[in-house]
C-alpha atoms as a printed R data frame, in Angstrom:
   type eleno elety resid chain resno      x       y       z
1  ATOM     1    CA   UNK     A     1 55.024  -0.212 103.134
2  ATOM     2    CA   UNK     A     2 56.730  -2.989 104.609
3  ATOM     3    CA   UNK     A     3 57.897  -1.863 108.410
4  ATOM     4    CA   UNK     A     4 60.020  -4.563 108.471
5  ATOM     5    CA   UNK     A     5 57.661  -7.475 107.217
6  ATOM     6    CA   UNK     A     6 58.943 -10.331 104.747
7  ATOM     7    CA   UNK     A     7 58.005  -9.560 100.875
8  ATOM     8    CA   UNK     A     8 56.067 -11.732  98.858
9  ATOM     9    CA   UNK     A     9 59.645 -12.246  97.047
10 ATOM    10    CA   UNK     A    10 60.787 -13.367  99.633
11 ATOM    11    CA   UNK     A    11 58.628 -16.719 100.522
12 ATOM    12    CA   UNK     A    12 60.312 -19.983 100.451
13 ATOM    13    CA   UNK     A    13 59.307 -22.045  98.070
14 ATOM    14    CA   UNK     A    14 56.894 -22.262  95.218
15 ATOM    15    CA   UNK     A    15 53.566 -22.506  96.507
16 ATOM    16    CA   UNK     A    16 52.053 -20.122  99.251
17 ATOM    17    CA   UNK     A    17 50.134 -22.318 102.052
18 ATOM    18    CA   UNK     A    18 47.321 -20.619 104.350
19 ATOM    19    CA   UNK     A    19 45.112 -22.579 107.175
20 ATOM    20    CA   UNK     A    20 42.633 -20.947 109.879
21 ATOM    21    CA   UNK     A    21 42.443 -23.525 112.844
22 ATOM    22    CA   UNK     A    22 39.851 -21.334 113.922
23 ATOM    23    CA   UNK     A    23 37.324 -21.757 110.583
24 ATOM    24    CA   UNK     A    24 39.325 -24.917 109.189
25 ATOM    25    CA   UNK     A    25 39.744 -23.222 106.246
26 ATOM    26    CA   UNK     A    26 42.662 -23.517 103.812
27 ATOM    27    CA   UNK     A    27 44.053 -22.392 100.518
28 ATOM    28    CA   UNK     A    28 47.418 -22.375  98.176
29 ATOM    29    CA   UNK     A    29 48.584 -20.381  96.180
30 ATOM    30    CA   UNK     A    30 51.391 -20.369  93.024
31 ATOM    31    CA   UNK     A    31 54.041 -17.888  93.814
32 ATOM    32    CA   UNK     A    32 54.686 -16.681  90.835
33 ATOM    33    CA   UNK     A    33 50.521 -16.347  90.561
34 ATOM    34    CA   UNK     A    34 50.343 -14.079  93.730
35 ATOM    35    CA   UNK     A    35 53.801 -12.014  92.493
36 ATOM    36    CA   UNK     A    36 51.443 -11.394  89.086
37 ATOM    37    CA   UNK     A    37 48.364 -10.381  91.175
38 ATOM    38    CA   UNK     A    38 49.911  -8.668  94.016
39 ATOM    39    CA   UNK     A    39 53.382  -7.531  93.038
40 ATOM    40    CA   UNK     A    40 56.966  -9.021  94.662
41 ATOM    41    CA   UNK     A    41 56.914  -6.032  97.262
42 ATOM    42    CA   UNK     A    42 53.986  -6.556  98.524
43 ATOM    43    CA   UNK     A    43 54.459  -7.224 102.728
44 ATOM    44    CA   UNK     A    44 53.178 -10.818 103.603
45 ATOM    45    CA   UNK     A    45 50.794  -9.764 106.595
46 ATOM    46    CA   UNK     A    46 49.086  -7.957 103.735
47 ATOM    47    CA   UNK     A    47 49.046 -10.374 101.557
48 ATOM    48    CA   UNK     A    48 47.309 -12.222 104.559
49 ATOM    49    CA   UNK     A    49 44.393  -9.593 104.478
50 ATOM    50    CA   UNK     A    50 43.911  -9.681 100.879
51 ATOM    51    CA   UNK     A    51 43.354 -13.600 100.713
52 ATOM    52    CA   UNK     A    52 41.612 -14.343 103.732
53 ATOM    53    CA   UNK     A    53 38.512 -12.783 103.813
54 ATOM    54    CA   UNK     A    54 37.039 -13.820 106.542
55 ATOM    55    CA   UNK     A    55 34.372 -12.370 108.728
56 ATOM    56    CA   UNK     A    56 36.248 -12.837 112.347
57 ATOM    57    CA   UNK     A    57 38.872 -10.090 110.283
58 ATOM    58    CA   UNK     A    58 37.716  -7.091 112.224
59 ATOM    59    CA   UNK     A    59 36.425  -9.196 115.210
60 ATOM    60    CA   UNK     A    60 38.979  -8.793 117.708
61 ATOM    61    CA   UNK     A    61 37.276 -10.715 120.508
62 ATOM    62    CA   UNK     A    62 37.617 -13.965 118.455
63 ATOM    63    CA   UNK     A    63 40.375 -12.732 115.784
64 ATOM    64    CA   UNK     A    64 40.809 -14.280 112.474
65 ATOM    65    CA   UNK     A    65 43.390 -17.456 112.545
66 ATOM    66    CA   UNK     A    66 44.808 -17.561 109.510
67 ATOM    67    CA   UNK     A    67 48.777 -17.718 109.035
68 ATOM    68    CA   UNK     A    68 51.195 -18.880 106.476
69 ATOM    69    CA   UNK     A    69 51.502 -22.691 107.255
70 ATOM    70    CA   UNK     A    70 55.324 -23.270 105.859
71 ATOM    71    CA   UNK     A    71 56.179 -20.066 107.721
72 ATOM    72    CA   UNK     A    72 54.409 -21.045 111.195
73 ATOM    73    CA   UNK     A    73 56.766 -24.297 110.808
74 ATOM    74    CA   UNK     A    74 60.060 -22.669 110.174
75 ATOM    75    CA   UNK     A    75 59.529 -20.582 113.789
């Protein structure tokens, strides 16, 4: 279920970017990888939970950072 969230088929551009200021971790991703995995519907803050695993995920004292990079730039 969406609830309003942008799709995975709906991500600008061709590669998927993640960073965690908080770890300094990062990853990318090929679009058309993630649609394969994942599916086109599939809401991007879940997509967010699936690829960053990340103990701090369920620590909500000092919450997990990570965000879509080319989407944190485009707000």
């Amino acid at each position: 279920m969406r609830n309003g969230s942008l799709a995975l088929a709906d991500y600008p551009g061709d590669v998927v970017y993640i960073t965690c200021e908080r770890c300094g971790r990062s990853g990318r991703y090929r679009l058309d990888g993630l649609i394969e995995r994942f599916g086109a519907d599939i809401a991007l803050p879940d997509l967010l939970m699936a690829l960053a695993t990340c103990e701090r995920r369920s620590d909500f004292s000092r919450p997990c950072g990570a965000r879509f990079t080319d989407l944190a730039a485009r707000a």
